[in-house]
Backbone bond lengths (Angstrom), bond angles and torsions (degrees), N, CA, C in turn:
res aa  C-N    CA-C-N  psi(-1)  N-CA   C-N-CA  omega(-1)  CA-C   N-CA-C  phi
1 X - - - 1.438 - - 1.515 110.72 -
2 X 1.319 107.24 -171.42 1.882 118.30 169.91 1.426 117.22 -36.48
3 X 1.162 87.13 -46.37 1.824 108.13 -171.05 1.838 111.67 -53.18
4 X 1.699 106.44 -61.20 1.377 101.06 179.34 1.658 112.25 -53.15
5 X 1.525 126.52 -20.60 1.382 84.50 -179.89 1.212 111.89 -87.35
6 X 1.758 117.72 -25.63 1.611 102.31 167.19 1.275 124.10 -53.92
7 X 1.563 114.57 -0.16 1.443 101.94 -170.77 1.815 101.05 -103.59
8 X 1.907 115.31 27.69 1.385 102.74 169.02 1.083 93.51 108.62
9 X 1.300 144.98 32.94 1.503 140.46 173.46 1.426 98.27 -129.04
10 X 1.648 109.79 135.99 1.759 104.84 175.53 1.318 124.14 -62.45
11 X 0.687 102.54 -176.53 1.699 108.87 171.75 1.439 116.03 -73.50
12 X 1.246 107.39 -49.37 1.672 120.89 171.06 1.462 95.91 -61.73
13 X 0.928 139.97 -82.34 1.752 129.73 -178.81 1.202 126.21 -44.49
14 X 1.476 122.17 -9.58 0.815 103.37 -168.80 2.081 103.24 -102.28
15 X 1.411 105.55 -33.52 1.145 111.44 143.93 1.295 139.81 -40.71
16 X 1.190 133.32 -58.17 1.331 141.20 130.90 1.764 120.67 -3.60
17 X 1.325 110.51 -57.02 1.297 135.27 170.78 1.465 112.87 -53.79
18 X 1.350 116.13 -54.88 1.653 143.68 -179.33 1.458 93.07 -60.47
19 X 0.900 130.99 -56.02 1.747 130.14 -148.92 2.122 92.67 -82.51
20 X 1.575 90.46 -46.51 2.037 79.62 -176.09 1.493 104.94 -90.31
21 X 1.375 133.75 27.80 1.417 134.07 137.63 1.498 119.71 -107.35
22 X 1.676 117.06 -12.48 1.182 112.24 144.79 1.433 114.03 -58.31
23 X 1.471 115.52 -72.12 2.100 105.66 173.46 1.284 112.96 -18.74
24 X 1.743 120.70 -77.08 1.094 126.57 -130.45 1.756 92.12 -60.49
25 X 1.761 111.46 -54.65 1.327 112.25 169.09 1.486 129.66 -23.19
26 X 1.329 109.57 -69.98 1.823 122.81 178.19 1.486 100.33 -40.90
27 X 1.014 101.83 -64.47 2.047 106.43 -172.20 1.677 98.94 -58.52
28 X 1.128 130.77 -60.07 1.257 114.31 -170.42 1.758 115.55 -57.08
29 X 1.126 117.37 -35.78 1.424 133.79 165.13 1.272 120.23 -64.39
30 X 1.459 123.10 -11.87 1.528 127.06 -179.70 1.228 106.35 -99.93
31 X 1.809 109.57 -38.69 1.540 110.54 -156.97 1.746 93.92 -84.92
32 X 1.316 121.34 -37.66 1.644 121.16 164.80 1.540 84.04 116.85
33 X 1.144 149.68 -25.63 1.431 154.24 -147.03 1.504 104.83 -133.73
34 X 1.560 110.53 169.42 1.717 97.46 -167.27 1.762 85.82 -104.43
35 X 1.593 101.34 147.15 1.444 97.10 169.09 1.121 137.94 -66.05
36 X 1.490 123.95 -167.82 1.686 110.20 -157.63 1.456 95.62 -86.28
37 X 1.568 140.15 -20.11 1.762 120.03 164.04 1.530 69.61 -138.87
38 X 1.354 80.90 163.76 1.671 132.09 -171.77 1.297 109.46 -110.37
39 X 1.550 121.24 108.94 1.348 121.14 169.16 1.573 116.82 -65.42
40 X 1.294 132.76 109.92 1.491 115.51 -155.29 1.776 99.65 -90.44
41 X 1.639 106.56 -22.75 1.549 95.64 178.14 1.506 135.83 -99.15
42 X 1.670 92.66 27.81 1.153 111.83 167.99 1.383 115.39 -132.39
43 X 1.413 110.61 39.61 1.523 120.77 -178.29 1.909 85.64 -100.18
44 X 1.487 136.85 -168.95 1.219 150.83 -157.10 1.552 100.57 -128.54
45 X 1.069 122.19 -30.85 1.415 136.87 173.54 1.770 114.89 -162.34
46 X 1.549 101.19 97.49 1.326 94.70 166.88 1.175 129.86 -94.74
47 X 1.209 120.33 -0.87 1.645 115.22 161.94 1.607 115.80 -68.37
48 X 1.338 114.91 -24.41 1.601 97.01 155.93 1.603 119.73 -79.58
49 X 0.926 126.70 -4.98 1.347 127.79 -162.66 1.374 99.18 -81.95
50 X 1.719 100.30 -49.51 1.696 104.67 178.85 1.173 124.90 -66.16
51 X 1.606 127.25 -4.41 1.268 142.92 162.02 1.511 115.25 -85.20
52 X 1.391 99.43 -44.96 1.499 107.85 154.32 2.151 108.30 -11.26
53 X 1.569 81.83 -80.05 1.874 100.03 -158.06 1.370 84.32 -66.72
54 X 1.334 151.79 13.35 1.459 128.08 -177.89 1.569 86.80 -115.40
55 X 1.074 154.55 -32.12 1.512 162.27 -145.44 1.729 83.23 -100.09
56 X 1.606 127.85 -73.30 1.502 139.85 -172.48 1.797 108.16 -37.53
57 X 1.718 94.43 -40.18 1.727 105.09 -178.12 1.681 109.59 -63.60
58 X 1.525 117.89 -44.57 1.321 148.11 -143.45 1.397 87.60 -75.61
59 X 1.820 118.00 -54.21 1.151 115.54 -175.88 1.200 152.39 -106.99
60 X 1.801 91.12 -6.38 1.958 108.17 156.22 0.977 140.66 -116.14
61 X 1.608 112.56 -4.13 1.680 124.92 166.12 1.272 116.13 -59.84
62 X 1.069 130.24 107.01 1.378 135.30 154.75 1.693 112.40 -46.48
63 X 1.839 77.61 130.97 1.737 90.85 -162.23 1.937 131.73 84.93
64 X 1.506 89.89 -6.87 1.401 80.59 -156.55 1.611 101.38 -92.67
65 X 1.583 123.61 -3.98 1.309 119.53 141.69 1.865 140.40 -48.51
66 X 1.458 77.33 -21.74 1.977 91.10 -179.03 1.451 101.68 -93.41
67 X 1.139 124.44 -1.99 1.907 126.29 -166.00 1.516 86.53 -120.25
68 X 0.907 139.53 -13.80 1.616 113.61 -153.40 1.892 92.23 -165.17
69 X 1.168 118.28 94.88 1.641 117.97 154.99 1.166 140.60 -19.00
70 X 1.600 103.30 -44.23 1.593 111.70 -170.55 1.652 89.80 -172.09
71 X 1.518 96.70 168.84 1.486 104.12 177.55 1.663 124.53 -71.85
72 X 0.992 125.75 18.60 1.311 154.87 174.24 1.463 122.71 -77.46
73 X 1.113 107.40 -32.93 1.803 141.89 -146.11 1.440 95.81 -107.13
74 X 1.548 114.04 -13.12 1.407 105.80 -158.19 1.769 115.78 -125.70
75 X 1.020 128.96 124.71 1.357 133.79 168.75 1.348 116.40 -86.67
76 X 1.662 99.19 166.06 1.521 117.66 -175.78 1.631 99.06 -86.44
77 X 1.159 117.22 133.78 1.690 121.50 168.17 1.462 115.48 -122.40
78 X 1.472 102.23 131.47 1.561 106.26 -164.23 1.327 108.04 -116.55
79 X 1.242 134.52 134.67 1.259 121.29 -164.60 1.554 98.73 -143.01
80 X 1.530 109.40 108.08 1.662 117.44 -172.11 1.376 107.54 -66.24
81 X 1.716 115.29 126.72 1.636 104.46 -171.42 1.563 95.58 -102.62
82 X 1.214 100.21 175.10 1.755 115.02 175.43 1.387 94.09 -68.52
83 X 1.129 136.65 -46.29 1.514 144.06 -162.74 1.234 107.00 -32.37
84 X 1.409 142.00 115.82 1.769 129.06 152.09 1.152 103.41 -115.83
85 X 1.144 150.08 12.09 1.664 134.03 150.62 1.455 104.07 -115.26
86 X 1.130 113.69 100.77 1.429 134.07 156.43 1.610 102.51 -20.23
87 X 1.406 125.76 -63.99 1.775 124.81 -173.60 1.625 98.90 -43.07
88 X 1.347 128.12 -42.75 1.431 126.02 179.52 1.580 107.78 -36.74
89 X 1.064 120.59 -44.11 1.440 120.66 -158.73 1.648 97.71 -92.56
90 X 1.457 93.77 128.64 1.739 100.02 175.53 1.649 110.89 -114.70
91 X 1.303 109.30 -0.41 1.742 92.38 173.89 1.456 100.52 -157.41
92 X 1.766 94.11 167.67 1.707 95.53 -164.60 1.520 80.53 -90.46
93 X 1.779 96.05 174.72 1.637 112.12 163.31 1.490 122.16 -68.14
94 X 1.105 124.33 134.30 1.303 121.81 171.04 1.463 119.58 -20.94
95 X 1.241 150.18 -174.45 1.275 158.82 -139.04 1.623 100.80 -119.76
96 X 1.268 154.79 126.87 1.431 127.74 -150.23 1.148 133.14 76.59
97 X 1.412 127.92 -38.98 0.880 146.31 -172.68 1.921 109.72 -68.02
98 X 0.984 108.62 -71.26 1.336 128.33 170.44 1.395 119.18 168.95
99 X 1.866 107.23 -142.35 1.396 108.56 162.71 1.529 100.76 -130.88
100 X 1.537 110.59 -176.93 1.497 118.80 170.47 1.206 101.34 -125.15
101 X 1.802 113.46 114.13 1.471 116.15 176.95 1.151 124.43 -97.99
102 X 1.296 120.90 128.88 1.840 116.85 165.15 1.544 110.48 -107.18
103 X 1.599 93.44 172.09 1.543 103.68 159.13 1.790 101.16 76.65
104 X 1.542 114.70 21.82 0.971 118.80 133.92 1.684 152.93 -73.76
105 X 1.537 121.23 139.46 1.663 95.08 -160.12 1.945 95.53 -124.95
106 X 1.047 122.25 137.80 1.504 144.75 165.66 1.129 96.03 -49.61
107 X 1.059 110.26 155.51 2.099 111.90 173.26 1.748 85.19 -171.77
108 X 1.591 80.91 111.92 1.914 107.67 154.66 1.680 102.81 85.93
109 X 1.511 125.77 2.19 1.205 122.72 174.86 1.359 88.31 -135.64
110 X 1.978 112.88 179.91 1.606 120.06 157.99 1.432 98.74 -107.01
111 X 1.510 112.63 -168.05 1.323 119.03 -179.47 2.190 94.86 -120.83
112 X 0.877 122.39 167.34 1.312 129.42 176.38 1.479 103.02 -141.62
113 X 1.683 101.02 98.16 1.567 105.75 174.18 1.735 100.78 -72.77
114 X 0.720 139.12 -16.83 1.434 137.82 164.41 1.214 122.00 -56.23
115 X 1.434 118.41 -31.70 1.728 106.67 -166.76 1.681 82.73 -132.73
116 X 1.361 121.85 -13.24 1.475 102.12 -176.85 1.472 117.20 70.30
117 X 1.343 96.54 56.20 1.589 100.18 -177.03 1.374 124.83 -168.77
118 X 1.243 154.46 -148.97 1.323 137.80 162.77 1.471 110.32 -124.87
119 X 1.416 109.38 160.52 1.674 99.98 -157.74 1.708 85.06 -151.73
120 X 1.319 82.04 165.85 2.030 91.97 176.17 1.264 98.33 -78.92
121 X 1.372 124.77 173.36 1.471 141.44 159.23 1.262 137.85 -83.71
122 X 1.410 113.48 41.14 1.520 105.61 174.78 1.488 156.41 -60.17
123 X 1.979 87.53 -17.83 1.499 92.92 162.99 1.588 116.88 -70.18
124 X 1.261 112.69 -49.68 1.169 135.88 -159.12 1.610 116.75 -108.52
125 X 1.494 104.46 58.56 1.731 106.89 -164.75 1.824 103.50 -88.51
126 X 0.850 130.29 18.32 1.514 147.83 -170.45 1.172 95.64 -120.77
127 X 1.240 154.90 2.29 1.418 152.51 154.68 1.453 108.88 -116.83
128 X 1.394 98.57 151.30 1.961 97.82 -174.99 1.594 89.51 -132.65
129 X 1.531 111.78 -1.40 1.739 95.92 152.90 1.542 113.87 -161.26
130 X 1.624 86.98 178.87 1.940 87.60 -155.25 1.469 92.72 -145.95
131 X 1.377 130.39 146.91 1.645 137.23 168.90 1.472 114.62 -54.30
132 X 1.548 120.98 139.11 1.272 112.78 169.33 1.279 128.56 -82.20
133 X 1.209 143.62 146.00 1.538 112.34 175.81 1.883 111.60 -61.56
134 X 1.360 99.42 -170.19 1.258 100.77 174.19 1.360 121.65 -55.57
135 X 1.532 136.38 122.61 1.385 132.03 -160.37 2.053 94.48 -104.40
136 X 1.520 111.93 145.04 0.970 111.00 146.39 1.487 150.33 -124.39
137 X 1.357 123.88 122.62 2.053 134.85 -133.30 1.561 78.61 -103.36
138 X 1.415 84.56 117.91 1.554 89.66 147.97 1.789 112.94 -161.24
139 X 1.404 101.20 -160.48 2.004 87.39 -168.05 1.300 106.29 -122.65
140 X 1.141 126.31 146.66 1.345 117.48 -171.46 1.731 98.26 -152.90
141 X 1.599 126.81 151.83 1.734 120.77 -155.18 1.700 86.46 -68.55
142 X 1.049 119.91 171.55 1.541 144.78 -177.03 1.391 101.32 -55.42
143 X 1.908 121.14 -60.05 0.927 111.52 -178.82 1.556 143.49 -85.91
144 X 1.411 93.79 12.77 1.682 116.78 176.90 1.494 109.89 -100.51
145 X 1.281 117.97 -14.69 1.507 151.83 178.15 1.610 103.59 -49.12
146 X 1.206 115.42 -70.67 1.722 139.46 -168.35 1.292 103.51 -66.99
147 X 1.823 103.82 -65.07 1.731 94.96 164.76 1.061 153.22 -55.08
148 X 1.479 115.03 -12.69 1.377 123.23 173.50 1.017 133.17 -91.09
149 X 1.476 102.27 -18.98 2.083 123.59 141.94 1.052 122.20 -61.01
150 X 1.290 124.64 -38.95 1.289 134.80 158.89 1.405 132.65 -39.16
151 X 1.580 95.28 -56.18 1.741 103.72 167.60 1.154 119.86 -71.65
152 X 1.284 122.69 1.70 1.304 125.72 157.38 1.550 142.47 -23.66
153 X 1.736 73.65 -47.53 1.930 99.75 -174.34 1.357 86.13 101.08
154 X 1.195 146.48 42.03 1.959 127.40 177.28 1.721 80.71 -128.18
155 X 2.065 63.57 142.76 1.740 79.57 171.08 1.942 125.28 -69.07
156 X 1.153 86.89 -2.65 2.492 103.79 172.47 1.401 84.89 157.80
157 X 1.416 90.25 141.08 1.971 106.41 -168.59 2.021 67.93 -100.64
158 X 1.622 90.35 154.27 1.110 103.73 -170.07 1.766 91.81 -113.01
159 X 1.138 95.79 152.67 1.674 97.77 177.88 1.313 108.43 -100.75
160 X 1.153 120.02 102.80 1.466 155.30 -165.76 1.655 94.73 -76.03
161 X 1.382 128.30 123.94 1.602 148.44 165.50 1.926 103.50 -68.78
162 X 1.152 101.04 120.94 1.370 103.10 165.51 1.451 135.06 -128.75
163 X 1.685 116.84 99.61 1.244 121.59 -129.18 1.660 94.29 -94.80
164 X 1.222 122.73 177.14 1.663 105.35 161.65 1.480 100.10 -115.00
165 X 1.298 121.29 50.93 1.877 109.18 169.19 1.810 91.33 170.47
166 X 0.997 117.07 177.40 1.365 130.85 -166.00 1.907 108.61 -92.45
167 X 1.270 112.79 -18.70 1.384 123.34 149.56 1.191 125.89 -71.08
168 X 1.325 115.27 88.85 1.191 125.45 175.59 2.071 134.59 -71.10
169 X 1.258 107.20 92.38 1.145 102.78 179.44 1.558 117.56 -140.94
170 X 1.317 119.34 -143.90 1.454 111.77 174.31 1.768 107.97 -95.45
171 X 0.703 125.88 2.17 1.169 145.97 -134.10 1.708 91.10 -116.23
172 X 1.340 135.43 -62.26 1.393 169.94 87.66 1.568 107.52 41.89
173 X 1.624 104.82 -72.82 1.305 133.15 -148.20 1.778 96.25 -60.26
174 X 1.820 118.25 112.93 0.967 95.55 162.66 1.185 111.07 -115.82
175 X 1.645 150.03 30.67 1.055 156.65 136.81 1.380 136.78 -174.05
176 X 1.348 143.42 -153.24 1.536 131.06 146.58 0.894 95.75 -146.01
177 X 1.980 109.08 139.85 1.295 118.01 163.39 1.381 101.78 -118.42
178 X 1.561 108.30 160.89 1.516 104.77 -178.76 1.397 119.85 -101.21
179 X 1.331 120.42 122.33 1.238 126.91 174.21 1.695 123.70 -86.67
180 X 1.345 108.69 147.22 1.469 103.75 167.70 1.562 134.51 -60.83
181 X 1.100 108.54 167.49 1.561 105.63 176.12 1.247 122.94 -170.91
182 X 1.343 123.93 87.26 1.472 127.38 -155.63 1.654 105.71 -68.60
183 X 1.820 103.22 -54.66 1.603 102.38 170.39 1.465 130.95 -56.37
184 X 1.011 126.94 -17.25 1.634 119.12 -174.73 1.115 103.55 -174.98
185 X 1.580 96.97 155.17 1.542 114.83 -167.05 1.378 112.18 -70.60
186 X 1.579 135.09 169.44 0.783 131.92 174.11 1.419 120.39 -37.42
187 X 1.424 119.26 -67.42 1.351 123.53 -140.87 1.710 78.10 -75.21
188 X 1.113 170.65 81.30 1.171 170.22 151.28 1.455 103.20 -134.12
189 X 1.092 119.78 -32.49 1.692 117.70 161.08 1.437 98.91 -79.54
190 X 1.488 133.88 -72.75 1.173 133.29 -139.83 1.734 98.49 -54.72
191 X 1.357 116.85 -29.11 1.821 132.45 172.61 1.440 115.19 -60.69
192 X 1.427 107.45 -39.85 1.805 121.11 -179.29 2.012 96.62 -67.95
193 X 1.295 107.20 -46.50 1.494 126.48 -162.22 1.460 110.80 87.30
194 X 1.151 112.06 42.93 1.696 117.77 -177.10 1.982 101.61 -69.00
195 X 1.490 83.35 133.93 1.687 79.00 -176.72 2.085 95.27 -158.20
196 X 1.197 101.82 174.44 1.496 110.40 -161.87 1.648 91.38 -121.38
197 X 1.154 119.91 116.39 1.295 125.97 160.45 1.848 129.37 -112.92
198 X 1.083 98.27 158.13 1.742 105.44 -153.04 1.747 97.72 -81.64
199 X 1.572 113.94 5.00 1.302 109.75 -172.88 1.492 100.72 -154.82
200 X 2.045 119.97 168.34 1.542 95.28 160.46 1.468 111.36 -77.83
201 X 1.377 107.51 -178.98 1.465 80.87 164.70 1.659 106.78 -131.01
């Protein structure tokens, strides 16, 4: 919206920005169905969106009334795919299922499609951020939430801040999902300020 360019985006970018959330819009409105990933920082408000996939979980997952009471009960689950070109992916998840997000960016850590987890930056210590691959959002009850980061193999998936712009505040904040992390404990990111934003910045 208005806001990202006051929030430090040019004018030329920020236009730029306008025109491929104009696209992403038209196509989703043409095809009648949501496409196969979801640009989330070119949605108008993605903190509803991410409530969105928790409401979609609430009401077409099979079973997911017997796991979870109410929509309250339920967290966001993020699951880093091998995927890095979005064109790879030709269909969304079933209905319940979730979404498939791109055009997310790492800030102050890398990602390790190899171990599935987050890692320091040693190749690349001159950058403090890097693209995610394709992420996949979906909802799962609170307490199935922790464990499934868990089975990761990470020593505590850290719950990663996901802002929509490089101004970080509450204001910003459109959720946390928890990521793995085999090398270090959480609070070792939360110290770096590692966080996932909906744009570079």
């Amino acid at each position: 919206g208005a806001g990202d360019w006051a929030g430090g985006a040019s004018v030329a970018s920020w236009v730029q920005g306008l025109a491929a959330r104009s696209q992403q819009a038209r196509a989703w409105l043409a095809a009648g169905e949501p496409p196969a990933t979801v640009w989330l920082g070119g949605l108008l408000a993605p903190q509803a969106f991410a409530t969105a996939v928790l409401q979609d979980a609430f009401r077409f997952s099979p079973g997911m009334g017997a796991r979870a009471r109410s929509l309250d009960d339920l967290r966001l689950r993020a699951v880093v795919t091998g995927v890095t070109n979005p064109a790879d992916v030709t269909s969304a998840p079933p209905a319940g299922e979730g979404v498939l997000i791109r055009g997310l960016v790492l800030h102050g850590a890398s990602w390790s499609t190899e171990s599935g987890s987050l890692e320091e930056r040693p190749s690349r210590p001159q950058t403090l951020h890097e693209p995610l691959p394709v992420v996949s959002l979906s909802a799962v009850p609170e307490a199935e939430a922790k464990r499934v980061a868990m089975r990761a193999g990470s020593t505590a998936p850290f719950d990663c801040p996901v802002y929509a712009s490089p101004s970080r505040g509450d204001k910003t904040l459109v959720c946390a999902i928890a990521l793995p992390s085999r090398e270090h404990r959480a609070e070792h990111w939360t110290a770096r300020g590692v966080a996932v934003l909906l744009r570079e910045p």
